[in-house]
Every structure is written in structure tokens, then in C-alpha cells.
N, C-alpha and C positions, 0 to 999 in steps of 0.2 A: 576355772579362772573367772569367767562371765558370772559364777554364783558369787563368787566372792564380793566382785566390784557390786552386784546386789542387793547384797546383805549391807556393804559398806555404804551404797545409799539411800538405803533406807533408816540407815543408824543416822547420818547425817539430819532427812527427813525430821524423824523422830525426835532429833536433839533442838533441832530449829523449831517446831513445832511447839515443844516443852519450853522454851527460852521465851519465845514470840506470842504465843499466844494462850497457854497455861500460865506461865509466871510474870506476862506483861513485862515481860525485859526487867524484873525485879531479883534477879540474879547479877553473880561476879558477869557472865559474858553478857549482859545486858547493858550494864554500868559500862566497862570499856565500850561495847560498840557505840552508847550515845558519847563520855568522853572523846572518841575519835570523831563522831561526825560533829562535834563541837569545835574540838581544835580546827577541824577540816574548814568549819567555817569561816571562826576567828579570823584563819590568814587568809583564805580568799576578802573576807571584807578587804583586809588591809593591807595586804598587797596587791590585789586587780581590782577591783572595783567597791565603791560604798553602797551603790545600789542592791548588791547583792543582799542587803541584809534585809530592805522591805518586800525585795523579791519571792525570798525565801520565805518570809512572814505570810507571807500573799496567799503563795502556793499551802503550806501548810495548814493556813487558817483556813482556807477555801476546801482543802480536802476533808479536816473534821467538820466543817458546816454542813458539805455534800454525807456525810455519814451520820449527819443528826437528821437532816432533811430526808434523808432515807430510813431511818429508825425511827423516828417518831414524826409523822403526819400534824398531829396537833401544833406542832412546835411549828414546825413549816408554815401552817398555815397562818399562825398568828405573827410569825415573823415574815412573811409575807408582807404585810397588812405594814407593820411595823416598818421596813425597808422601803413600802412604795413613798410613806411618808415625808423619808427623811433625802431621799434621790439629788434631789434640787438641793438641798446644803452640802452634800456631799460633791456635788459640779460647783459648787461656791466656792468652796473652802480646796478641793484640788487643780492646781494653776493647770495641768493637762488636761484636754476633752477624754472622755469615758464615757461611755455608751450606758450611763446607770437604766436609763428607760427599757434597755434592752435585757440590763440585768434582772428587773421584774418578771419580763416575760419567763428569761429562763427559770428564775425562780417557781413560777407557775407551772410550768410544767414540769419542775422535778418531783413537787408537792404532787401533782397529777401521778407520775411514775410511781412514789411511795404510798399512794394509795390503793392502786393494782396490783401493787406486791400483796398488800393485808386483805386477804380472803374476804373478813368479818365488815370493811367497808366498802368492799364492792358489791356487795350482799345490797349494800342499799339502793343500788340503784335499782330501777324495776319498772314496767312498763308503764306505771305512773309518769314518771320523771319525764320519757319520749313523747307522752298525751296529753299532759296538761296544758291550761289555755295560754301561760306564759311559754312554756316552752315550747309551743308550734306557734308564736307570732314571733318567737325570732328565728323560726325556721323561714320565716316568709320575709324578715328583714333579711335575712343572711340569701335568700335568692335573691332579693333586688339586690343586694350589693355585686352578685356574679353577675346578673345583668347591666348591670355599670362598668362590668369593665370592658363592655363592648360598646360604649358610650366615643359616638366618634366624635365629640366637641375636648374629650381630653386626650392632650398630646403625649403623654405619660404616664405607661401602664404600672412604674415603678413606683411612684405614688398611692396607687389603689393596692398594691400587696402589700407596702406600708400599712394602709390602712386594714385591710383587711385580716392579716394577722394578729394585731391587737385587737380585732372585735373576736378573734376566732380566740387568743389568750381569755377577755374576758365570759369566755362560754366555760372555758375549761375550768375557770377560774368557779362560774357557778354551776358545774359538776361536781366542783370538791363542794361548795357547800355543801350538795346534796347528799354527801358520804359522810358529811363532819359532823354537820347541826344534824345528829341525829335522836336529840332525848330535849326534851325542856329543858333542863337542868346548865344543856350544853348551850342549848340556844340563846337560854335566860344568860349566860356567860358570856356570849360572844354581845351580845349588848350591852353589861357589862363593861366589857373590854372598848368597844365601841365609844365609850364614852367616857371612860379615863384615858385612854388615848387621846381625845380630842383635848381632855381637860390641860394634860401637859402640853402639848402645844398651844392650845390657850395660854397656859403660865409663860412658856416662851414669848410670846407677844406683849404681852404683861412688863417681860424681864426688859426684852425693847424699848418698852417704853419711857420706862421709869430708870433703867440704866443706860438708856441706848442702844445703839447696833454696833456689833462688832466689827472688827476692822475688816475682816473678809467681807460682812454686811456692803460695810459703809467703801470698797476698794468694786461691789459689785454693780452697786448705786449711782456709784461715778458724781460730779456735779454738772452735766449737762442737762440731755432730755433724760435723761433716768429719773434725775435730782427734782426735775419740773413735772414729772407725770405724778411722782410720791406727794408731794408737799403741796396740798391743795385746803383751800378756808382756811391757813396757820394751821393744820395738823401734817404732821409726815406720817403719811401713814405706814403701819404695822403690815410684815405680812407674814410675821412667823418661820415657818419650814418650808412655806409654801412658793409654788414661783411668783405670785404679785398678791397685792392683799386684796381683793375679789375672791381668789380663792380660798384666803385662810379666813374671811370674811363670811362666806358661803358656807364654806365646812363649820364653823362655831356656829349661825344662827341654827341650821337645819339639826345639829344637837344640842342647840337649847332652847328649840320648841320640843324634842324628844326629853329630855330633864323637866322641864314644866308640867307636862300632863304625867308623868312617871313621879311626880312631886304630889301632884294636885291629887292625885286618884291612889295613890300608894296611903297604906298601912304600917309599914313597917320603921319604926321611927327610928332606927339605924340608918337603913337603908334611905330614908328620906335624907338624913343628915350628911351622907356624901354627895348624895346626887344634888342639894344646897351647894356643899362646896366645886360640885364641876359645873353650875349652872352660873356660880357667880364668873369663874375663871371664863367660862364661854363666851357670858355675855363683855366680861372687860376685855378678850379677844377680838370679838364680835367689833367692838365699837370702836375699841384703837385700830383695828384697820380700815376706817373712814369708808366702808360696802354700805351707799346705800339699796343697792339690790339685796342686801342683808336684813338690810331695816324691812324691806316692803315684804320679804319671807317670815318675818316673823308677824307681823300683821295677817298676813294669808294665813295662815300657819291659826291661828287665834281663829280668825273667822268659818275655817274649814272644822276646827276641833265644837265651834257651838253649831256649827251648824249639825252637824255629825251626832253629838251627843243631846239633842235639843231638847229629848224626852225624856232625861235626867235632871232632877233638882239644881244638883249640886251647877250645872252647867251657865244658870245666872251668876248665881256666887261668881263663876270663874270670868264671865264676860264683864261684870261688874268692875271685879279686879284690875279686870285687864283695862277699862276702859278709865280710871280711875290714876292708873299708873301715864297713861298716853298723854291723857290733860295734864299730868305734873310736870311728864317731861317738856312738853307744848309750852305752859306756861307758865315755871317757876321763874324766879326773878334772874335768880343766880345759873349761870349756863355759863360754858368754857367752849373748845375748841373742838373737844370729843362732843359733846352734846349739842351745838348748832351743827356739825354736818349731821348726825343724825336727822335733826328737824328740818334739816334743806331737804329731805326727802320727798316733805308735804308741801313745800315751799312754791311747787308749780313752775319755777323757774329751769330752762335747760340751760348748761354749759356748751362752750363753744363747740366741744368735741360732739357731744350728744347729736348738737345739728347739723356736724359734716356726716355723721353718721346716718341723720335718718335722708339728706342731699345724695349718697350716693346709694342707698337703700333707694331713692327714688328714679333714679339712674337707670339701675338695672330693672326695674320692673319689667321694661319690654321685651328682655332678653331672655328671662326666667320665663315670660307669658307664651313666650315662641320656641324654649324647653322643657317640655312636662317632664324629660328626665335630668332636667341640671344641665349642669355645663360639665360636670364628672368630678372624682372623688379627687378631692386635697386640689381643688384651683383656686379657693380662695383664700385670701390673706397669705399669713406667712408659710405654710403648706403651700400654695398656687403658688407664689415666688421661688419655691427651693423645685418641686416638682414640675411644673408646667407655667416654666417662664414666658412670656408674650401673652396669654391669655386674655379675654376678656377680661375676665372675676379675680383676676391677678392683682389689683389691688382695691378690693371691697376689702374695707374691714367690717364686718359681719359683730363682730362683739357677741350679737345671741347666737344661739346655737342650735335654735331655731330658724334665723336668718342662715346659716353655717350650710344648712341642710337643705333648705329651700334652693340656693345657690348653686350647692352641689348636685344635687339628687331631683332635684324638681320637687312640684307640688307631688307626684307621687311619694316622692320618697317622704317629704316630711308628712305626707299622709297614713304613709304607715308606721313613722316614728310616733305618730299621735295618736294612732289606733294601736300601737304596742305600749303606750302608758295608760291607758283605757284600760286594756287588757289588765294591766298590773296592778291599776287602783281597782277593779272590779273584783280582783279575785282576795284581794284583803279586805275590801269592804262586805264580801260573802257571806267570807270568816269571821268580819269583827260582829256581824249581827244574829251568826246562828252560835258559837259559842257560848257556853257560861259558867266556865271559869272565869271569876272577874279579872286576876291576876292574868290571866291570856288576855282577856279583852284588853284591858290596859295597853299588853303591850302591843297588840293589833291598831289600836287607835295612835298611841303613837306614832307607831313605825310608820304607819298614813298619813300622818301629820308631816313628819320628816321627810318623805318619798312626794309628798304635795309641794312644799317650800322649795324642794331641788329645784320639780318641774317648772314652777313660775320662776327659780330665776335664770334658767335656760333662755328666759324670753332676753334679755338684758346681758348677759355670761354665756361662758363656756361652763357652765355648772357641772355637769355630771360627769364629762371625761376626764376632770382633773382627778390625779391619784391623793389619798383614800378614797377620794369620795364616791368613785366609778365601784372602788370591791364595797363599800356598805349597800351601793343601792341595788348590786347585785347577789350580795350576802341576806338582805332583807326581801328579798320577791323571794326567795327558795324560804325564807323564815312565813311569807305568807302560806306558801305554799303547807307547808309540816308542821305549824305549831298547831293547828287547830286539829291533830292529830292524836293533843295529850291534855285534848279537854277533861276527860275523864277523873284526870289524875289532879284534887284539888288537895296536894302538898307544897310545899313552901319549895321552889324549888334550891337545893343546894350546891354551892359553889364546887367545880367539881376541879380536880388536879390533873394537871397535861402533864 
């Protein structure tokens, strides 16, 4: 009897099997089964509930995403990139709170999981990865921040795991680089990608402009202080995808000072002629969201690239250009709305905000002076308010992120946040003078160029922890690290398929 039941389930087995996953339910009993979970649905939508139908959408779509994100790594990771992007329209546009900042994380580390399944990319990590000079200065950041959470001026250790989980996301984040970018070809790609990404949300800003904001935009803007912070010298400003236009401001200048010398020093007159069209889209991004911390990154950005390349010809030619362009914009007759904030940049004059800013910047000095380690993680500004309410530094608004840190962390800390960008421009500056492949140099000087323009506007902004901008400039320290690996190889590199 026992044999028989068996043998009977194993026919069973066998047939489910064959239906399920040899014929992909493209059989008679595949067809009924989805027929029935179809009708099944049908009348629950419309008899118990209508939610049930984005529910169900939810779940489904989220388990083939979890099955692509575990299947192909590549995909993950550039969707990744892709989602941190769009998070903040995605809380615009849906009337309920959702945790999308959270859904990045997780995202990150399933990309992590589907990479330690693939034998052949874990293969890359290797005793390099654990000793290089970026990677043990944020072994030294990542201990000060454990020694911050025994920091007794902060009242709230919930805060600091806040915090410190998303610097621990963005490690893991550039771990996968370190398995991803692993050939030129791929590297040259994610730059690339890098930069048509920015270009369509450039075009979004663009679409702002010239058609307006949409009603979810224009319902998030509100007409109070929302309405009065945006619409400053007759410009409203643009902020794209982004959460305020500082950052979509930041993100387009710092890729199209990356487009300009990839323009200026490029050969390849295709490849010149798109990166033309994401450099215009960047820069009418750039300008419609009224950053003039944007303006002064592109300036830096200019002055960092001649001085760098001083020993090349061509390097007048480009300061020439550039200086040529400055006076037109300085002093053409004709100027609009988009073009004087720009030149109020050189204009010397501060706004009202600027000077309550640098008044209570003056404030705290004695309290920062009498904490070498801060006041502790997340008590300033709108972190301090939600984590460690009554605080001192509860209501500094900090704006740089530089001040952000100092507040927090003490002079140590922003000491060693500054001897960890040392660390990062040093070790691509290594690379951009012992290689020579020019096409490597290229993009070494770049990516310097871009990775320099972040850090000055950190002085002014929160620059670098806004999402994308935190995965490029963690994407690009691992690209210093390994491109200079594929010196050797002076072929063209080619566009490769994910």
C-alpha cells in the first residue's frame, strides 16, 4: 500500500514538474490554472475589496523584480542607480508615506546577495580591495562613527543606527562596485550610463520649465513657505526628480564639468556628439534650478582641470574658452531671469538666509570649541529635531555639510572626513599621471574634476549624500582605484550588453 501512495506521488511530482517548469504552464492544465486564479481575482476585486488589485500587482511585480535582481547582478545594479533617483517623486506622487529611502537600502543589499551567489564575481574581491588607501580611510571613518555612539551630548542612540546603517549600505554598495566594474569596457559603460541618466533628468527640468510642474509638483510646493523658498530673483526654480533644486543643481553641474573635458579631450566624433547633447541638457538643468553653488562648481571644476593638465598645450586653448565664455555671460547686454541668478553668484552680495546662517554658525562656535567630538550623530537641523529633540544643535541649520559634520562629530570628525577626500583625490591623481592610455587619462581627469566640484559644494550643501549623487562618487573612488589596471589595453573600448 505505502508503495503504491509512492509511486502515486511521485507521478503527481513529475506531472507538476512538467506543467510548471518544463512547459512554463503552456499547457491545457496551465491555461485552466491561470483562467481560475484570474476569475479568482476578478471577484474578489469586486466583491470584497478594489484594493486588491494594486495589491496583488505589488506582490507579483515585486517577486519577478526579486528574481531579476537575483539573476542578473548587472541589472540590479544599474537599477539600483536608476530607483535611488526617482524615490522622492515616487513620495510626491503617492498620497501615503512609504519608506522608499529604505527601499534603496534593501535594494542594495539584495544586488550584494546576487553577487555571492556568482562564484566568477566574487572571484574579485581580493586582498587589494581590504588594503587599499581608500579602503582603510573608511575603515578609520567607520570606527569614529562607533566611537560616536558613546558620545554622551547625544540623547538618542536611534539616530546614530539611523545613521550608521546607511554609511554601512553605502560600503556595500561600493563592494559591488568592486565586483561589477570589472574590465574597461564595463567601467567606460557605467560612465556612460552615468551620464545619460543625469541627461534625462536634466530634460525633466527642462520639461518644468518650459511646460511647467505638474499638479503632484505644483500640490507638493504648496503656496506658502514652500512657494517663497522656490521663487527667488523672478525664477521658480527647477528641481527635477530631485528633493529641492540644490540638488538637482549639484548633480547636473558636477556632470557637466564631466561632459566638457570628455568633449574637450575626446576623439571620437560620435561619441563627442552625444555627450554635446547631455552637456547642453545638463547645463539648461543646471541653470533652471537657480544652484548658485552650482555655478561656483563649475568654476572650480575649470580651474582644478588647468591647473591639473598645465603641461599640455591644448590646456590654454580650454582656459581661454572658458574664460571667454564667463565675460559673455558677465557681460552681454541681453540676460533674463535664468542668467542674472546665475551672475548673482559674483555679485558679492549675501541673501537674508545666507546671514542667519553664517549668525548662528557664529553661535555655536563655543560649543563645537568645548566638543572635539560634536554634539553626536543626527542633532542637527531636521535629523536633531526628529532624533534628539531639546538639544543644543537642534536648530542649526548647518546647509554645508561640512558645517553638518563639524557639529556633529567635532573637529575630529570633520578631520577625518577631510583626510578621507585627500585620501580619494590622491589616489586618482596617482593614476591620472602614471598611466598612458590617453583614453584612461581622460577619464581619470574627469572623474577628478567631477569628485573636486562635489567636494567644494559640500562647503555650501549637502552635496554628496543626496541619492545618485552618494552611488557615483562611490561608484568613481573603486573606478580610481581599477581602471588604471587596463592601461595596457589601448583598444577603443566597446559598449558591452547587461
Amino acid at each position: 500500500m505505502s508503495n503504491e501512495l509512492h509511486i502515486k506521488r511521485f507521478s503527481i511530482r513529475r506531472s507538476l514538474r512538467y506543467h510548471f517548469l518544463h512547459k512554463k504552464l503552456n499547457t491545457f492544465l496551465g491555461y485552466f490554472f491561470l483562467t481560475l486564479i484570474g476569475t479568482g481575482l476578478a471577484y474578489a476585486i469586486a466583491a470584497i475589496d478594489w484594493r486588491i488589485a494594486p495589491l496583488v500587482l505589488a506582490l507579483v511585480g515585486g517577486f519577478l523584480l526579486f528574481i531579476a535582481l537575483m539573476k542578473w547582478p548587472y541589472f540590479g545594479f544599474y537599477f539600483l542607480i536608476s530607483f535611488s533617483s526617482c524615490v522622492v517623486v515616487i513620495d510626491r506622487i503617492v498620497n501615503f508615506p512609504l519608506a522608499m529611502w529604505t527601499l534603496v537600502e534593501v535594494f542594495t543589499y539584495f544586488g550584494l546577495l546576487s553577487i555571492l551567489l556568482k562564484y566568477n564575481l566574487k572571484t574579485n574581491i581580493n586582498l587589494r580591495f581590504y588594503t587599499n588607501p581608500i579602503t582603510v580611510a573608511m575603515y578609520i571613518l567607520f570606527f569614529y562613527y562607533i566611537i560616536e555612539l558613546f558620545n554622551t551630548e547625544m540623547y538618542s542612540r536611534v539616530g546614530w543606527l539611523s545613521f550608521f546603517k546607511k554609511q554601512f549600505s553605502f560600503f556595500v554598495f561600493y563592494y559591488m562596485c568592486y565586483c561589477l566594474l570589472d574590465s574597461k569596457a564595463r567601467i567606460i559603460f557605467f560612465v556612460r550610463f552615468m551620464i545619460g541618466l543625469s541627461a534625462v533628468l536634466a530634460l525633466y527640468a527642462c520639461k518644468q520649465q518650459w511646460f511647467g510642474y505638474a499638479g503632484f509638483e505644483l500640490r507638493y510646493i504648496g503656496t506658502g513657505e514652500g512657494y517663497r523658498l522656490l521663487f527667488q530673483g523672478g525664477l521658480l526654480r527647477k528641481f527635477s526628480v530631485f528633493s529641492d533644486p540644490a540638488a538637482s543643481g549639484i548633480c547636473f553641474a558636477g556632470i557637466s564639468m564631466l561632459c566638457i573635458i570628455l568633449i574637450f579631450r575626446g576623439h571620437n566624433k560620435k561619441e563627442r556628439g552625444w555627450l554635446t547633447f547631455a552637456l547642453l541638457a545638463n547645463l539648461l538643468g543646471y541653470s533652471y534650478s537657480g544652484t548658485r553653488t552650482a555655478t561656483l562648481m563649475i568654476v572650480a571644476g575649470i580651474l582644478l582641470y588647468c591647473v591639473s593638465a598645465i603641461f599640455e598645450r591644448r590646456t590654454v586653448n580650454f582656459l581661454l574658452c572658458a574664460l571667454g565664455l564667463f565675460l559673455l555671460l558677465m557681460f552681454f547686454p541681453y540676460q533674463n531671469v535664468v542668467t542674472n541668478r546665475i551672475r548673482s553668484t559674483f555679485s558679492g552680495t549675501n541673501d537674508a538666509s545666507a546671514s542667519i546662517r553664517d549668525y548662528d554658525r557664529h553661535e555655536v562656535q563655543p560649543y563645537i570649541q568645548a566638543h572635539p567630538m560634536g554634539g553626536g550623530i543626527f542633532t542637527v537641523g531636521m535629523e536633531g529635531m526628529k532624533y534628539n529633540q531639546g538639544h543644543y544643535l537642534e536648530f542649526l541649520q548647518a546647509d554645508s555639510g561640512y558645517m553638518k559634520t563639524l557639529g556633529e562629530q567635532g573637529p575630529i570628525g570633520l578631520a577625518l572626513l577631510l583626510f578621507f577626500y585627500f585620501v580619494v583625490m590622491r589616489v586618482g591623481y596617482r593614476s591620472f599621471y602614471r598611466v598612458k592610455d590617453p583614453e584612461i587619462r581622460t577619464y581619470y581627469i574627469g572623474l577628478l574634476v567631477m569628485m573636486f566640484t562635489l567636494m567644494v559644494a559640500q562647503y555650501s550643501q549637502m552635496a554628496i549624500t543626496q541619492y545618485p549623487i552618494v552611488l557615483y562618487f562611490y561608484a568613481t573612488m573603486v573606478i580610481f582605484i581599477k581602471l588604471a589596471d587596463f592601461d595596457k589595453s589601448v583598444q577603443p573600448a566597446k559598449t558591452i550588453q547587461i
